[in-house]
Each structure stands twice: as C-alpha cells, then as structure tokens.
Backbone as JSON, one array per atom type, in Angstrom:
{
  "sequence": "XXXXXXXXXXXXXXXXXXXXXXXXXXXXXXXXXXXXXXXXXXXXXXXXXXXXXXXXXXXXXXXXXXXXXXXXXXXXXXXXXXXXXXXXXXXXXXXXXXXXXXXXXXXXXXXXXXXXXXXXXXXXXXXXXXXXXXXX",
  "N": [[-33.38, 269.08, 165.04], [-32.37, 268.84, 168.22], [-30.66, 270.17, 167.75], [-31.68, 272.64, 168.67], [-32.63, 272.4, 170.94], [-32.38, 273.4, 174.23], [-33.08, 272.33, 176.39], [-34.16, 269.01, 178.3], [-36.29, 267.66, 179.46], [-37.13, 265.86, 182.51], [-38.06, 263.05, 184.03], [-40.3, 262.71, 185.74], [-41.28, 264.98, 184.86], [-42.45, 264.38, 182.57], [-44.19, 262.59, 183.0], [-45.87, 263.99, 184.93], [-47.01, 265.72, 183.25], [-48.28, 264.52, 181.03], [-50.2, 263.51, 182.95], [-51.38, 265.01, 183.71], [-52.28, 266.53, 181.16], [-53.86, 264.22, 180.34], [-55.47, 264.14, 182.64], [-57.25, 267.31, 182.29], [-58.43, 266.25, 179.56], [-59.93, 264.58, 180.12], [-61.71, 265.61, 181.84], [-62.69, 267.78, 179.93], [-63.67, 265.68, 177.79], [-66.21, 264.89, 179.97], [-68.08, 266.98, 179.46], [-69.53, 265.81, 177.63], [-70.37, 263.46, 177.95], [-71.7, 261.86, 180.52], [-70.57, 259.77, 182.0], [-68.22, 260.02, 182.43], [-67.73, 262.08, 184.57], [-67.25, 263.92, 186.89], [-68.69, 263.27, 190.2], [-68.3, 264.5, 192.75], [-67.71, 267.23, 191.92], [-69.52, 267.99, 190.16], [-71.85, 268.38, 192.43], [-70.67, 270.04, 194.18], [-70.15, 272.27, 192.06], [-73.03, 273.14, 190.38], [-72.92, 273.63, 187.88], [-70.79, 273.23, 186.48], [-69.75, 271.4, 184.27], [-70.54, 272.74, 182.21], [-68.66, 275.09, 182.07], [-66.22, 273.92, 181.61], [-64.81, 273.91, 179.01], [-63.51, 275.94, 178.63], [-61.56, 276.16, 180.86], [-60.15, 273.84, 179.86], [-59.4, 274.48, 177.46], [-57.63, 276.85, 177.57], [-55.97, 275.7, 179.62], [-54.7, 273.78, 178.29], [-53.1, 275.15, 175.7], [-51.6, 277.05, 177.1], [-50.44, 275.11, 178.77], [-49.34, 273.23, 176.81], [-47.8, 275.13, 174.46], [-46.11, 276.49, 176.22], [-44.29, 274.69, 177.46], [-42.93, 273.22, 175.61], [-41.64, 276.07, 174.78], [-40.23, 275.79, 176.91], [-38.63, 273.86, 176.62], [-37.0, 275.41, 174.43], [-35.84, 277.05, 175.9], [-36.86, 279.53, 176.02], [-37.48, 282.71, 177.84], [-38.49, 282.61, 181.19], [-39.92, 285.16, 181.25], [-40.84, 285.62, 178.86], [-42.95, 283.74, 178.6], [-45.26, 284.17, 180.9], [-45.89, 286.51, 179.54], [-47.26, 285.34, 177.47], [-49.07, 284.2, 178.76], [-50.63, 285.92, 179.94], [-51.23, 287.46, 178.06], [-53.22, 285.45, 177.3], [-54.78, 285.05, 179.5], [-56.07, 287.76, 179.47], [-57.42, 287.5, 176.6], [-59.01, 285.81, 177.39], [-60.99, 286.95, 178.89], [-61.81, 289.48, 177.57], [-63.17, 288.2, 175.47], [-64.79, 286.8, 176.31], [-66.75, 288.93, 177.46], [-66.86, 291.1, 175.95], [-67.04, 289.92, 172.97], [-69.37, 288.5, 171.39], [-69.36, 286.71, 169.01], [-70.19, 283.88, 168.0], [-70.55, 282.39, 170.42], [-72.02, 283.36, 173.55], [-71.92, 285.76, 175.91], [-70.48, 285.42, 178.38], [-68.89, 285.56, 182.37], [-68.71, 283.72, 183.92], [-67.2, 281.76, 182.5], [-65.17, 283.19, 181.21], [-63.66, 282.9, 183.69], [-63.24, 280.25, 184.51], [-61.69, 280.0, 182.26], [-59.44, 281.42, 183.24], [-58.94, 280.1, 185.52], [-57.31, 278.07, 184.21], [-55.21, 278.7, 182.37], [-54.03, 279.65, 184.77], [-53.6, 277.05, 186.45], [-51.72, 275.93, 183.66], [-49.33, 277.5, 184.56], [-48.79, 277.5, 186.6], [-47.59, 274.64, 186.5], [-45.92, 275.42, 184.09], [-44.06, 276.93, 185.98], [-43.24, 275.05, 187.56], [-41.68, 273.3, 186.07], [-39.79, 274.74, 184.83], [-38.32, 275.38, 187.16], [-37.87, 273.16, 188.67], [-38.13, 270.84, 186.98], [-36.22, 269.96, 184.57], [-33.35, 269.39, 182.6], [-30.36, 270.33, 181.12], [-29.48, 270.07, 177.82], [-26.74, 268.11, 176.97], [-24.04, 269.17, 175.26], [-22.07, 268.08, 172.28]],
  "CA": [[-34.26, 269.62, 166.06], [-32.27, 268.67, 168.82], [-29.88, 271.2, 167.83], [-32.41, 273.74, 169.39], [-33.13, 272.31, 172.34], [-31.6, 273.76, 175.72], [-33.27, 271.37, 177.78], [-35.0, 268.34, 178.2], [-37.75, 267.45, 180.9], [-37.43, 265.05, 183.53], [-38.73, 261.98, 183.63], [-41.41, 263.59, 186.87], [-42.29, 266.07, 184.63], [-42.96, 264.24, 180.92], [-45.14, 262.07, 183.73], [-46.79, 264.86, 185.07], [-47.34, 266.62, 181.71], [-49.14, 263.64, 180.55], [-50.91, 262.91, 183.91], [-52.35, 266.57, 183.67], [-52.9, 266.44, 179.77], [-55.25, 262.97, 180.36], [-57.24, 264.83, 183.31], [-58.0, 267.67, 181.75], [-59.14, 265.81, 178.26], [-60.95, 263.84, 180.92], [-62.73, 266.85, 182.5], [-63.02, 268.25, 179.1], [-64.88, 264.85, 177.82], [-67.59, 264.65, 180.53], [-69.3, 267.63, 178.9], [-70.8, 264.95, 176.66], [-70.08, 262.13, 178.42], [-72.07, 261.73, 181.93], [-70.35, 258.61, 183.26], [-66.89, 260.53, 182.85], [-67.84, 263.25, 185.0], [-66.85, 263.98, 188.72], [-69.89, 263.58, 191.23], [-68.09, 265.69, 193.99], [-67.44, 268.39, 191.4], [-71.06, 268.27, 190.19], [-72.22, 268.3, 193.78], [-69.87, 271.56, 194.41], [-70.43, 273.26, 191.2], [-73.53, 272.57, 189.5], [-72.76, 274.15, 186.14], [-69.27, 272.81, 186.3], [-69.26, 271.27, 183.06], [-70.96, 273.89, 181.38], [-67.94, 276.34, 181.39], [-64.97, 273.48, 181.65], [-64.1, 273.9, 178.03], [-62.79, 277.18, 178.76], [-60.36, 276.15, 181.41], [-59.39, 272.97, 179.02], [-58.39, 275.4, 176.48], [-56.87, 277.73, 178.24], [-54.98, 275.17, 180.18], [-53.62, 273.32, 176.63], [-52.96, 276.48, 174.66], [-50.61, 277.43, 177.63], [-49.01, 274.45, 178.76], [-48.53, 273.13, 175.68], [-46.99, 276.13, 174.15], [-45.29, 276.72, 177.32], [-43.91, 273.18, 177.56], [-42.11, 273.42, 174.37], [-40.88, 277.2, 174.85], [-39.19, 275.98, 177.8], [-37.22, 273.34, 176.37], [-35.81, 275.82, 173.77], [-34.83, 277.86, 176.37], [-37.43, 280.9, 175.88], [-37.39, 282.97, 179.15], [-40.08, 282.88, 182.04], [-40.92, 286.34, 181.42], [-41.98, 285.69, 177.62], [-43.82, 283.08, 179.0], [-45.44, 284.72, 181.49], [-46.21, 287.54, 178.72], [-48.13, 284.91, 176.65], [-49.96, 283.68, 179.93], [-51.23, 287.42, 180.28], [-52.42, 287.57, 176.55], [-54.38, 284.41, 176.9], [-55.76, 285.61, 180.52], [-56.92, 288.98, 179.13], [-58.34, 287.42, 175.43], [-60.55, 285.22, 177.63], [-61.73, 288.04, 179.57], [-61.66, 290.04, 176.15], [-63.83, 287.42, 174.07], [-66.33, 286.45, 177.11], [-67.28, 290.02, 177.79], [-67.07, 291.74, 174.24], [-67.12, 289.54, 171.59], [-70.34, 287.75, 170.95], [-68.87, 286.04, 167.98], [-70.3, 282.1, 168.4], [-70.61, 282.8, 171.86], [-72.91, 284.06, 174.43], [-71.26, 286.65, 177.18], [-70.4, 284.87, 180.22], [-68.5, 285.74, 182.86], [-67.85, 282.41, 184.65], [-66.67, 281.29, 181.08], [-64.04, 283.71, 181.61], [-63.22, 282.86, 185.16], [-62.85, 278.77, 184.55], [-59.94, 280.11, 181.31], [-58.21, 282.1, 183.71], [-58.19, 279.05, 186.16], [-57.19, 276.83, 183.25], [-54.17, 279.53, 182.36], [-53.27, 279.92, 186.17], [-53.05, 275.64, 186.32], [-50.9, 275.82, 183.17], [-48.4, 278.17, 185.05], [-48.24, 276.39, 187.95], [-46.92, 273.81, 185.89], [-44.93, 275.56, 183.98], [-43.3, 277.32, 187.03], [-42.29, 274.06, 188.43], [-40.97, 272.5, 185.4], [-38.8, 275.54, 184.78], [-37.63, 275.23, 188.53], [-37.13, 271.42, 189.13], [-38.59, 269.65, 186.1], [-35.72, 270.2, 183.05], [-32.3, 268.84, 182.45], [-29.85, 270.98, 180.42], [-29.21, 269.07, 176.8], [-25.37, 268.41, 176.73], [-23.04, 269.42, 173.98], [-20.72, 267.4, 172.34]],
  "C": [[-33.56, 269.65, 167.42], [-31.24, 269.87, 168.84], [-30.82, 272.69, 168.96], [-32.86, 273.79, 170.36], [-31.99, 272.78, 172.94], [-31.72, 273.07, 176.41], [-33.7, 270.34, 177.12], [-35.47, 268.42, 179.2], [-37.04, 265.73, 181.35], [-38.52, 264.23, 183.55], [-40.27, 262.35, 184.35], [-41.6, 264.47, 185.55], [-42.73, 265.55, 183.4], [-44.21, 263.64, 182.25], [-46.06, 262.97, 184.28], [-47.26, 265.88, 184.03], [-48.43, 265.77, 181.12], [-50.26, 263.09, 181.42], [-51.91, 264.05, 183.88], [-53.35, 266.92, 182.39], [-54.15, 265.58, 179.79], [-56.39, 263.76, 181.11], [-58.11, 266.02, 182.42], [-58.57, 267.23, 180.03], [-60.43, 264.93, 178.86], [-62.45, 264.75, 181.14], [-63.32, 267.33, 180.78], [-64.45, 267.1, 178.25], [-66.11, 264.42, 178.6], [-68.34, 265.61, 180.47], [-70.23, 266.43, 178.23], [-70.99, 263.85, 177.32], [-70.69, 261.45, 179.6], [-70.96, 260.35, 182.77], [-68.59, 258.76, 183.3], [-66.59, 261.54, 183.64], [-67.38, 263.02, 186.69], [-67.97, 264.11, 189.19], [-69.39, 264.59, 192.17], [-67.98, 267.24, 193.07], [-69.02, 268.94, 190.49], [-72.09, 268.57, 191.46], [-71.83, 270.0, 193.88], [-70.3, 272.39, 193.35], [-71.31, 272.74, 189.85], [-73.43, 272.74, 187.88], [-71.62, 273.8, 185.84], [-68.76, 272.47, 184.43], [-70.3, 271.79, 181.64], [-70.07, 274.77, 180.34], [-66.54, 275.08, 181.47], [-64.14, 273.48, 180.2], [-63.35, 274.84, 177.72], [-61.24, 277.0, 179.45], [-59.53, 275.06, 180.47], [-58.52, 273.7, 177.79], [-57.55, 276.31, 176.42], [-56.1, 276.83, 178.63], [-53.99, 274.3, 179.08], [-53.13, 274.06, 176.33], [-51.5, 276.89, 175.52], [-49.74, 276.34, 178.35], [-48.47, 273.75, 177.89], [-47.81, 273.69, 175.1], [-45.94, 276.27, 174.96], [-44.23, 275.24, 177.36], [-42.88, 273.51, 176.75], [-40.99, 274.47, 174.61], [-40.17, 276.84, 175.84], [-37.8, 274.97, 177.53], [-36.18, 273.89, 175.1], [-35.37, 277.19, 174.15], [-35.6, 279.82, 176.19], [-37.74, 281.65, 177.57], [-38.48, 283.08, 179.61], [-40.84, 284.17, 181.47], [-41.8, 286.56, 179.69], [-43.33, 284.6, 177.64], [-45.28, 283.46, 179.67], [-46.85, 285.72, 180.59], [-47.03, 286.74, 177.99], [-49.19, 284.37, 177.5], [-50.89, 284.8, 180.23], [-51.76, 287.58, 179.28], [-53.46, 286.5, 176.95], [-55.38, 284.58, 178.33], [-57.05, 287.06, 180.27], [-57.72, 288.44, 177.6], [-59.55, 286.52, 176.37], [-61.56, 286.06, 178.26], [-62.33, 289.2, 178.03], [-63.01, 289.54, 175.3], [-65.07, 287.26, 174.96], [-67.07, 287.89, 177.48], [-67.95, 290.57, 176.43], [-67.36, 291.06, 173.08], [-68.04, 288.72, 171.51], [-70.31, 286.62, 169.82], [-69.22, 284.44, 168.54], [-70.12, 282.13, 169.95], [-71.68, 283.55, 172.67], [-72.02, 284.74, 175.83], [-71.31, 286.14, 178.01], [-69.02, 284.77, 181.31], [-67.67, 284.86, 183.58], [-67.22, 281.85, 183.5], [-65.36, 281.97, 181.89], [-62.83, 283.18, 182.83], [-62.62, 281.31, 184.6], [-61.22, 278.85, 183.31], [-59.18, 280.62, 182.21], [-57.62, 280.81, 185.0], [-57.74, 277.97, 185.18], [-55.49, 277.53, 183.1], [-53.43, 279.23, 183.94], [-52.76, 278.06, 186.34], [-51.55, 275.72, 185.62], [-49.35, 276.52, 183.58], [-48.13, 277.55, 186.13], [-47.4, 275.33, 187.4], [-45.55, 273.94, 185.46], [-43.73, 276.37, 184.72], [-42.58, 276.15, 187.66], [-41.78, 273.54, 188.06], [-40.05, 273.36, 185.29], [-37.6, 275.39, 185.9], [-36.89, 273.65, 188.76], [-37.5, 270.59, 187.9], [-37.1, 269.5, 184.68], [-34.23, 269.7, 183.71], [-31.63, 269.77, 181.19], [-29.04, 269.97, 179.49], [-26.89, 269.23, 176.78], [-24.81, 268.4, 175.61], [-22.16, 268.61, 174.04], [-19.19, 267.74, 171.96]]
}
C-alpha cells in the first residue's frame, strides 16, 4: 500500500482531520441526542438539526474521499470535479427526487455547506498539510 502513496499528512493535519471528523459526528449525533447539541446554534438556527445530516454527509463523503485521493497523489482538479458532483446530486436529489425524502431546499443548502467545509480542508491539506513519501 505504501507503494502508492505520494504523500503522507502532517501531523497538524491527521489532528485536524480527526478534530473535524469528531465535530461533525458530534453535530451529526445531537439530532437524537438533545444534551449534545449547540444552544447558540439552536438559538441562531432553529431547525438546525433538522437538516445537519445533510452537511455531515456531504462533509464525510468529501473529505474522506478527498483525504485519501490526496495522499495518492490524485490532482486538485479531480478533486474539485468530485466536489461539484456531490454539490449538484444534493441539489439534484433535494429538488427532484422524492425517493425516501421530502423536497427541501435548506436540505440542499446545509450539503453544499458540508461539501464547501470539506474543501476548505482539503485545500489546505493539499497546500501545507502533506509530506512527500520518500523513495528508497
């Protein structure tokens, strides 16, 4: 496996990979959970954890995937390109597709901030977070 790596990650970024992973499983658990929930973010947005399973899945799906693709060296712009599929299927699935679902718009909106997170991320690990694996 290691044969296929290009990189590794930085110690800052396995730490912030995992610091990001916990919150949102956090955020994602105080749908059910009341005494895991944010008061200021219930305060601000009363439906908050209504639609947060959208941005949780959206924000896994792409920095997990993403995460990976960058340590074997897959380029920003296919990245990027899978960040744009998973922005347009949530827009895609919350509009059109009724399938186990009810049409909602802010649904949509909380995946595309879940996506846009995961890029932020993986924009900065690409930039400062990775270490190039050395050959022997």
């Amino acid at each position: 496996m290691l044969q296929t790596l290009k990189y590794t990650p930085k110690i800052s970024t396995t730490i912030l990979f995992f610091v990001l992973l916990i919150a949102v499983f956090l955020l994602f658990l105080g749908r059910n959970n009341p005494g895991l929930r944010v008061d200021y973010l219930m305060q601000a947005f009363p439906d908050f954890y209504q639609h947060i399973s959208n941005f949780c899945i959206s924000y896994l799906l792409f920095s997990g995937i993403g995460y990976f693709w960058l340590f074997m060296g897959v380029p920003l712009k296919a990245i990027v390109a899978f960040g744009l599929v998973l922005l347009f299927a949530n827009f895609i699935y919350e509009l059109w597709i009724p399938l186990i679902n009810t049409p909602d718009i802010i649904d949509a909106y909380y995946g595309a901030w879940g996506t846009l997170l995961g890029f932020a991320f993986l924009l900065w690990t690409k930039c400062y977070g990775l270490n190039p694996v050395k050959k022997d």
